[in-house]
N, C-alpha and C positions, 0 to 999 in steps of 0.2 A: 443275128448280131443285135447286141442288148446296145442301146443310145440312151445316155443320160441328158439331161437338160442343157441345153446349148450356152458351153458358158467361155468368155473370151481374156485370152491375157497375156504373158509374153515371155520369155525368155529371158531370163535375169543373170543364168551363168551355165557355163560347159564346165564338164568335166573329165577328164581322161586319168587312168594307171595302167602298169603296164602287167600288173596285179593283184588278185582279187584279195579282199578284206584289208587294205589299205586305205586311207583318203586320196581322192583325187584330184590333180593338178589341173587348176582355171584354164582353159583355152578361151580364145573368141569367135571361133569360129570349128567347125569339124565337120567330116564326111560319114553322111549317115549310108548304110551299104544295105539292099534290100535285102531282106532272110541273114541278115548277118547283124548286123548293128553298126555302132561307132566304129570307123576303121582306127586299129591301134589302143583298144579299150579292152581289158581282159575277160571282160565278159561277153564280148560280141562274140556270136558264132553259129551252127543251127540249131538254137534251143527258145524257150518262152521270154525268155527276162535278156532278150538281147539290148534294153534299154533300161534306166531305170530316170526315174522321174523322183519330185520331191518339190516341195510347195515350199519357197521363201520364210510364207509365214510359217511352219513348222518349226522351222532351223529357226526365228527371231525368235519365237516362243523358249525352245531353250537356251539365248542366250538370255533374256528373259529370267532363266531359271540359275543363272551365275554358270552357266557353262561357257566357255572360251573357244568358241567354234563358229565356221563359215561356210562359205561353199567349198561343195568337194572335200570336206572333212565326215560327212554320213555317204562316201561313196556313189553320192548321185552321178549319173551323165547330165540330168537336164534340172534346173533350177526353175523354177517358174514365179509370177507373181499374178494375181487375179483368178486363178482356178483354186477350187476347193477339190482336189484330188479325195477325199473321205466320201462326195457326193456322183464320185463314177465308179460305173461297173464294167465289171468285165466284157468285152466283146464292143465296147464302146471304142469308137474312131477319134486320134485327133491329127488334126493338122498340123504344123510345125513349120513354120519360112514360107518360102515358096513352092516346095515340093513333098517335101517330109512327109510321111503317112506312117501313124503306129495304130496298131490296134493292145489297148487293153489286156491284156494275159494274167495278169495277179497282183492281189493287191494287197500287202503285207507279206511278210517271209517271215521263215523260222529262222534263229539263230543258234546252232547247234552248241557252241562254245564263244563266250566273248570272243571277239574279233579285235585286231588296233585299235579301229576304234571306239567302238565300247571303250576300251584300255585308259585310251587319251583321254576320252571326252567324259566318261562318267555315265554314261546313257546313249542309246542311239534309237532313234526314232524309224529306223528302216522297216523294222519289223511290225512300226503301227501303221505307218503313213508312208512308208513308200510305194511308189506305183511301179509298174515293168508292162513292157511291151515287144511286142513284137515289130520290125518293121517291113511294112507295107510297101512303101515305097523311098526309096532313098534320094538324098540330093546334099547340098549345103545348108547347114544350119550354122546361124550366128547369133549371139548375145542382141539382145533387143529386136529379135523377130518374134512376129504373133504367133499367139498360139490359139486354137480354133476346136473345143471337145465338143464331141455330138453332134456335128452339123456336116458332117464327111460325108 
């Protein structure tokens, strides 16, 4: 297991679809399910990227760049602020709420064909800066709980 530098922050927004290559809808709170993911999220299931992660500052950067976009419009489940997702690796542990445990699985994806949203927004950042994991351990996760990389 590869551990990047212990760095601490929070949970800024959920996200749920009940279909993939769509934006997805703000929740405040969701059930993370061990070896599965998000319950109710179209990409939960047994595979790598049963989560997908995305750093605040990312998404301000292109609004930033005149794009018209928020959470859950680049298809994140988890929204963060304070971690630099581009300075962890793969195999690295994080924490999430009180129970939540992902491990790291990949970090960028390929887009084989524009997607929605690509469509909508002009750009999507998933492919540079998005994170995906697997989860470890599952429980509740809510808007404005810590989030905890490297130190699992």
């Amino acid at each position: 297991m590869t551990q990047a530098s212990h760095q601490t922050g929070k949970v800024v927004s959920l996200a749920v679809s009940t279909k993939k290559g769509i934006p997805k809808t703000c929740v405040s709170e969701v059930t993370v399910v061990e070896n599965h993911g998000i319950e109710g999220d179209a990409h939960a299931g047994p595979w790598h990227r049963q989560v997908s992660l995305l750093a605040r500052e990312g998404i301000e950067t292109m609004v930033a760049k005149g794009l018209t976009v928020g959470f859950g419009d680049f298809a994140e489940n988890v929204a963060t602020e304070g971690i630099d997702w581009l300075k962890v690796s793969v195999g690295t542990r994080v924490a999430m709420g009180n129970a939540v445990v992902l491990e790291i699985t990949q970090i960028g994806k390929t887009c084989h064909k524009p997607c929605a949203i690509f469509h909508r927004a002009g750009d999507c950042i998933m492919p540079r800066e998005g994170i995906f994991g697997k989860v470890l351990a599952g429980g509740t996760l809510r808007v404005g709980d810590a989030v905890s990389v490297g130190a699992v």
